[in-house]
N, C-alpha and C positions, 0 to 999 in steps of 0.2 A: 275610264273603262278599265276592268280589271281582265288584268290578260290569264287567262289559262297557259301555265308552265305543263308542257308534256314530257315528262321525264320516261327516259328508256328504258332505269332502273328495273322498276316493277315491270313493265312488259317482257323485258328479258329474261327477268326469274323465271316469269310465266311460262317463258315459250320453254326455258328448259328443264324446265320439274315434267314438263308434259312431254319434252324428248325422252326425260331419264323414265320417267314411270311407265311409256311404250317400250322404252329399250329391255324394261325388267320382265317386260312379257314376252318377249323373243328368247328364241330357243340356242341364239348364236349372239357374237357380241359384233357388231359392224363396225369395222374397222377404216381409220383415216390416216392418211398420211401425209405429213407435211415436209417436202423440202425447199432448203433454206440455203443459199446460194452468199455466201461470203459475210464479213461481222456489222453490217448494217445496222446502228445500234436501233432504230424504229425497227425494224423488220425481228430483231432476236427476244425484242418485250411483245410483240403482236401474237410471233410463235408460240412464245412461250404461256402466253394466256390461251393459244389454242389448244393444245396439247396438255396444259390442266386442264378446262373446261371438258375435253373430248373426256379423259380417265374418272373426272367428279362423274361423271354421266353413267358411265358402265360400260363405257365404248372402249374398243383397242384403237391404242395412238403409237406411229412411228415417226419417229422425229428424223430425217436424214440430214445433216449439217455438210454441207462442201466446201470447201477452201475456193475464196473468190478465182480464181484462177483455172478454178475447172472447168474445162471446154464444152462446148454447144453439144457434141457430140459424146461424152462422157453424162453429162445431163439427160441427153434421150435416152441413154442405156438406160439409166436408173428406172426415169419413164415407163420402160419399155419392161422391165423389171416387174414395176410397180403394176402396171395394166395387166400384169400375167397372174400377179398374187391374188390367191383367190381368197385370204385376210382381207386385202385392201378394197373399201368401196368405196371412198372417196381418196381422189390428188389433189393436194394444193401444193403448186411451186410460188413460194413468196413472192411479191415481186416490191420493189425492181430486182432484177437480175442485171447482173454486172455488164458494162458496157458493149464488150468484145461477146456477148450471146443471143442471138435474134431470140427476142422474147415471144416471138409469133410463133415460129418455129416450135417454141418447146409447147406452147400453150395448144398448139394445134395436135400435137403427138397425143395428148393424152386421153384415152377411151372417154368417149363423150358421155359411158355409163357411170363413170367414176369421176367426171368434171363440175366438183361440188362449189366452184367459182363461177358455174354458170359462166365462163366466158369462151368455151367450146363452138367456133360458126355453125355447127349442128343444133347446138343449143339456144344459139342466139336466132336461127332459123325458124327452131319450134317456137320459141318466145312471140317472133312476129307475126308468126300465121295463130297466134293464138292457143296453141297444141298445152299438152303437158308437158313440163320441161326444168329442169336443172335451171334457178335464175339465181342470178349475180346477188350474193346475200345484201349489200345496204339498201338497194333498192325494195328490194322484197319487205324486208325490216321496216321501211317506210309505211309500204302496206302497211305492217301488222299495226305501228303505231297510228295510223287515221281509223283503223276497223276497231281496234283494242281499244282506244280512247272515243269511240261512239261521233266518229265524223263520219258523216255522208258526204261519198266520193262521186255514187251514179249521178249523173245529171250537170254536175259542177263544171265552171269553170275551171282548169290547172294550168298552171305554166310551169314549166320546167326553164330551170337556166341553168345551161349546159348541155352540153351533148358528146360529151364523152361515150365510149363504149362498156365505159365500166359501170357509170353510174347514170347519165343523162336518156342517153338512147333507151335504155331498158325500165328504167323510171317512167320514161315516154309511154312506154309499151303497156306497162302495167296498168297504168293510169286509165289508160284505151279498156286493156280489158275489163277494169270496174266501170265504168260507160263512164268516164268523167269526159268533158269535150280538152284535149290539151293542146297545148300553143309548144315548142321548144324556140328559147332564147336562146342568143349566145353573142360571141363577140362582132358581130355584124349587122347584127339585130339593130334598126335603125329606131331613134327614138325609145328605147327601153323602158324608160317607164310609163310611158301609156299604154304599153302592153303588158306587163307586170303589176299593173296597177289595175287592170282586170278582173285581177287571177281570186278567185275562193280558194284556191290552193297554189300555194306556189311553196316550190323544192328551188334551193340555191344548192348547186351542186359546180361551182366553179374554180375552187381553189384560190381566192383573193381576199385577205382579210377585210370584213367589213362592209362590202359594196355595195350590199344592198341597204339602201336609205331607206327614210321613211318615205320614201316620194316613190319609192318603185312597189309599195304594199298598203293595198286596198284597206279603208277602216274596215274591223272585223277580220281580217282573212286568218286563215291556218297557213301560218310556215314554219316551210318544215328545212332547217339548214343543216345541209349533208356534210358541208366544209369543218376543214379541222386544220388551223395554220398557226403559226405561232406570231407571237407579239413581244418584243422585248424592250420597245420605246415607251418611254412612260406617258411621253405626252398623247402620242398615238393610243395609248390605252385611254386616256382622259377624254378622247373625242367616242371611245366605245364603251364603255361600262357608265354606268350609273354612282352616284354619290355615296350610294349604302355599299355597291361592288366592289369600287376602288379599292380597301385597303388589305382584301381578299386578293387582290389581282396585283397588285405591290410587292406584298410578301410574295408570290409566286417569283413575281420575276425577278427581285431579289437572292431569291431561294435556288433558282432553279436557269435564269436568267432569261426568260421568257415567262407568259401566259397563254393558255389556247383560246382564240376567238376564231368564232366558225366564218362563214360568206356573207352572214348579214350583220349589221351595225345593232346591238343589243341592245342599246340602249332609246333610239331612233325604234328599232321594233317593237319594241311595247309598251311605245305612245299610241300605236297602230294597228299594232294584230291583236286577235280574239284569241289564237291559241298561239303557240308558239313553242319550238324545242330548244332547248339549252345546248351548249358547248360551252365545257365536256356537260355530260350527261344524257344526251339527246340520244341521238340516232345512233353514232359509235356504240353504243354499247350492243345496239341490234345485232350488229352483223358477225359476233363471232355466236351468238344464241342460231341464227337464220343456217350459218352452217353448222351445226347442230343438227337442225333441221333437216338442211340438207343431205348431209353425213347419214341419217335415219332412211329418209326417202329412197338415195341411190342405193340402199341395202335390201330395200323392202323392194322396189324396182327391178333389180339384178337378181331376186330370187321367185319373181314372178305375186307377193306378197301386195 
């Protein structure tokens, strides 16, 4: 069976020549703001693709950088700041945020009109009851890739693994609203792959390199793997890439001292699935397009638009 590779690339272009070519017909330029809480080296390359991506676009970007050390309450000012600017219409505070700063706290502060991470409990509220609503970009992203790549979601079986707030629950949710019927896994989940092995759509959204086998995906299925973990054992790479991948994935972690493999076993999935997403390439690429997205929305939203 030959597997369909769903790459994020092209959808992401997609999604953002149709942000930038809406933003060129606005009268104002809708403005985002990203702060960034101490020198986290993943968090200051995520930034920084935001903050080009928002400028290639035609949007206004402010980058606030903090010194880890800066207090819970030095963070709401800015917040507090930011929610009053009437440039700003989207907040993103990076996360993680440094130990010593309730991440709840600062995430709950910030105007849920300007909360383009979708993780505002107002937002997460509308989400469930179905409303319109600010959602958490990968999930959303995921959409775009089963609609954009011409998969039928109404009617399907989904299972989601994971149930995280950020990515599982809201995945969940989405799923519902394209009428798919969905199942959420997770680590209690008894017998798991009988119930995974269900699924016409299954999202591994768990954070563990590899785990899903080929025993936990139905022949045929679309999945779609949300995870992004690194890999720097070479034999541990030998049990997940393929014979042609290997010396691709070598040099990486030679290079670099690791490779990314996502939640599912890649080489095991597509003895098995019908479509399937890559890592890297897959999904990651949606979510900085989706806020984008979203960046446009809460602009067009806040001005009644």
């Amino acid at each position: 069976m030959t597997v369909r590779l769903l790459s994020g690339k092209p959808i992401a272009d997609e999604i953002k020549a149709e942000v930038s070519a809406e933003v060129a017909k606005l009268e104002f330029r809708p403005g985002l703001a990203v702060v960034r809480v101490g020198e986290d080296p993943a968090s200051s390359v995520y930034v920084g693709s935001k903050v080009k991506t928002t400028e290639e676009l035609g949007m206004y970007s402010e980058h606030i950088h903090l010194p880890a050390e800066t207090s819970g309450e030095e963070i709401l000012a800015v917040v507090k700041r930011l929610n009053e600017a009437d440039e700003i219409d989207g907040i993103l505070v990076q996360l993680p945020l440094p130990g010593h700063v309730n991440e709840r706290e600062i995430l709950e502060a910030i105007d849920p009109a300007k909360d383009v991470d979708g993780f505002h409990p107002m937002n997460v509220g509308r989400l469930s009851q179905g409303q319109d609503a600010l959602v958490p970009c990968t999930p959303a992203g995921v959409i775009e890739i089963l609609k954009r790549s011409g998969i039928e979601i109404a009617g399907k079986n989904a299972v989601v693994l994971g149930r995280s707030n950020i990515v599982g629950k809201p995945m969940a949710m989405l799923l519902l609203q394209e009428n798919a019927t969905v199942t959420i896994c997770h680590s209690r989940t008894r017998d798991l792959a009988s119930v995974t092995s269900q699924a016409e759509i299954l999202v591994a959204a768990i954070g563990r390199a590899g785990f899903v086998r080929g025993e936990h995906i139905a022949e045929g299925a679309t999945v779609i793997d949300v995870g992004i973990n690194n890999v720097s054992d070479t034999s541990q790479a030998a049990e997940l890439f393929s014979e042609d991948d290997m010396p691709k994935r070598l040099a990486a972690i030679e290079k670099r001292g690791f490779t990314l493999v996502g939640d599912v076993n890649p080489k095991e999935a597509m003895g098995r699935a019908g479509a399937f997403t890559p890592v890297p390439g897959g999904v990651g690429l949606l979510t900085v397009a989706m806020l984008m997205k979203n960046t446009l929305k809460a602009a067009k939203l806040r001005r009644g638009i």
